[in-house]
N, C-alpha and C positions, 0 to 999 in steps of 0.2 A: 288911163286904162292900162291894164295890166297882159299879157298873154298867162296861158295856164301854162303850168307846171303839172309831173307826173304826181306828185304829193297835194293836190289841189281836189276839191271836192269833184266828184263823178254824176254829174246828172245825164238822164238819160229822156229823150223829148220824144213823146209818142203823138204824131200827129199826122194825118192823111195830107195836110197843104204841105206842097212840097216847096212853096216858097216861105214859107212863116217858118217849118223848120231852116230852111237855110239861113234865117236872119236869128233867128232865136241861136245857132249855132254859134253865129259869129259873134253876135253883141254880147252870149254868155262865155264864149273862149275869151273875149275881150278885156272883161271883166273878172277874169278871175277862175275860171270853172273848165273843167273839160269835161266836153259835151260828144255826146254819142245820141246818133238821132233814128228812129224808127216808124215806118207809115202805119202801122196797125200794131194789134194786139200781139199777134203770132210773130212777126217778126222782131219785137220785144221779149216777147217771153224767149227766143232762141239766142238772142244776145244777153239775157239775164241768165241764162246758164253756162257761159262763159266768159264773163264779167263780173265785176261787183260794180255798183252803183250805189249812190251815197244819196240820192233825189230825186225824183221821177216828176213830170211834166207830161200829163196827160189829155187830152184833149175829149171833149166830152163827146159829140158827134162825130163817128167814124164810122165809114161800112162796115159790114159785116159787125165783128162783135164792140158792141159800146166801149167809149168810157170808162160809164159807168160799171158795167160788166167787169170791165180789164182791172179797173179800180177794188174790187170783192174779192178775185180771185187772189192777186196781188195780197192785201189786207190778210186774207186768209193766213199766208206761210210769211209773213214778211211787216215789221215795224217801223220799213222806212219810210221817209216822210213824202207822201204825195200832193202834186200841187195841182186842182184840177184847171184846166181852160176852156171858156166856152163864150159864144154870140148870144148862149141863152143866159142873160142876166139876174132873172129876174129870182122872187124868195124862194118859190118855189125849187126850180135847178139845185140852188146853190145848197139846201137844204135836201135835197135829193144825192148831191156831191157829199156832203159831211156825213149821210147815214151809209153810207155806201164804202166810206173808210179814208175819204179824203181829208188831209188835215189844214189846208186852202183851197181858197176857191177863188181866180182873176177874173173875170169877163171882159172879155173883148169889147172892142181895141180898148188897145190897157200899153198905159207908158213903160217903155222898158226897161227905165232905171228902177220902176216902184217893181217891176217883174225880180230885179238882181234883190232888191231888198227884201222882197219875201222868201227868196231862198235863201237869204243866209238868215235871216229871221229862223225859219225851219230846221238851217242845220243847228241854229243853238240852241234850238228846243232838244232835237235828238240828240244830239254831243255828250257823249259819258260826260260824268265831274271828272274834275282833273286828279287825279288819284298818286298821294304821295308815293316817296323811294319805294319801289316792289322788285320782288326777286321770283323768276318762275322757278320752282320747283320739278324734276322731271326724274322722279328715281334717285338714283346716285349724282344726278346733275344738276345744276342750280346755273340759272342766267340773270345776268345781271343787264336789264336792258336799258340802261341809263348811260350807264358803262359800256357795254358791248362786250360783255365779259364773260365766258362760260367757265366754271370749275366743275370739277368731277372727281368724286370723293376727295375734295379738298383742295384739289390740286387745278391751277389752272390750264386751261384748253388750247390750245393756237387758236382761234379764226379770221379766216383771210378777210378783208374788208365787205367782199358780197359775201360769204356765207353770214356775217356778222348781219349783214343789211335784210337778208331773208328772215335771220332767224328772228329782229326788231319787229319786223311786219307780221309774223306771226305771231308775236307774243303778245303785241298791244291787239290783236285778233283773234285772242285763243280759244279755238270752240266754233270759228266761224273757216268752213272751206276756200279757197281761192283754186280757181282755175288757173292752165298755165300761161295761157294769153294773159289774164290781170296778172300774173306774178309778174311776167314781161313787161308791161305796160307800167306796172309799178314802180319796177328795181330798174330800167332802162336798158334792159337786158334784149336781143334781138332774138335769140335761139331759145325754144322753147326744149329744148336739148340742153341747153344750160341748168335750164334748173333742177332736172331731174338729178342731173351730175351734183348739184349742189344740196340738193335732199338728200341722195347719196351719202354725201362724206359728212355732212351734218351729222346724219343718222348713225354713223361710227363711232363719231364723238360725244352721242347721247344716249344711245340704247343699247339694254346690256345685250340683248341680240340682232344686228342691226335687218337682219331679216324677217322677224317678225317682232318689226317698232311697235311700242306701246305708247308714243308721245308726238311724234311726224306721222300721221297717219297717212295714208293714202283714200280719197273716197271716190268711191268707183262711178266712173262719168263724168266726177270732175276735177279733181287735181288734188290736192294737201290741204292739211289740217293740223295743228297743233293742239292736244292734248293733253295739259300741265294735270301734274297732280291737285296741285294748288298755289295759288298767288298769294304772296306774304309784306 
């Protein structure tokens, strides 16, 4: 067994038993995964807006609002992969689980290795293909994220090893927001004061105005965004 790393998938466990999330915690940080755990709906959804999450683990019986419910809503704005859990086994449930938007379904008690196996089964269903040498394009700026390399008009860029590190995480993410806790959480960074600073000088280095950026966007509520022209 393994401990998680920051670069390791992000599952997030919605369940009312406060001791089944604490074991599902462990034996998934164990193996591999860093887990963030939540007793209902609502407190999910408030972590899911300052977070990114890579997996969800949902539990089908919960006060207040279901599962299944949480499982729709979710589906609605969002294509990642959910894995539903439940005591109710049987055709019915499970077939109630997959119209609802789930992409598994375990039923309890369910062994915990065959639990690690369906979610990584799931992240390699959702896993982009692996996509040869690409350059972001940004204006007059061009990144090379293999490289870590930024030129502009032709010329190359300084960047310091985290602004290089930030700018890798958004480009393999272009189009998708990150809040400043996950930027944190991601880059190992502690001050979320940092990263602003480092959007910042980024954004001098990329945008012909750096005050009103057309490519480091900022989106209001939740943190940064990278806006390529186009990937090449």
């Amino acid at each position: 067994m393994t401990s998680a790393g920051l670069d390791d998938p992000h599952i997030l466990v919605v369940d009312d038993d406060e001791r089944l999330r604490a074991l599902l915690q462990r034996y998934l940080s164990q193996n591999g995964f860093r887990v963030t755990s939540a007793p209902g709906a609502d407190e999910a959804r408030a972590l899911m807006k300052s977070m990114a999450f890579d997996l969800l683990i949902v539990d089908v019986m919960m006060p207040g609002e279901s599962g299944l419910d949480f499982t729709r809503t979710v589906r609605d704005q969002s294509q990642m992969p959910i894995l539903m859990l439940t005591a109710q086994g049987d055709a019915e449930h499970r077939i109630a689980g997959l119209e609802h938007g789930a992409d598994d379904y375990l039923p309890k008690p369910f062994e915990p290795r065959e639990l690690v196996l369906r979610c990584l089964a799931l992240l390699r269903r959702a896993a982009p293909p692996v996509q040869p040498h690409r350059e972001i394009l940004m204006g007059k700026a061009v990144f090379d994220p293999a490289r870590g390399e930024l030129r502009r008009k032709g010329k190359p860029v300084r960047l310091t090893s985290s602004e290089a590190a930030l700018l890798k995480l958004f480009a393999a993410n272009a189009g998708r927001p990150f809040s400043r806790t996950d930027l944190c959480a991601r880059l190992g960074v502690s001050l979320e004061r940092s990263i602003d600073v480092q959007v910042t000088r980024l954004r001098r280095k990329i945008e012909e105005d750096p005050k009103l950026p057309l490519y480091l966007q900022t989106v209001r509520g939740v943190g940064y965004m990278l806006v390529p022209d186009r990937v090449v």
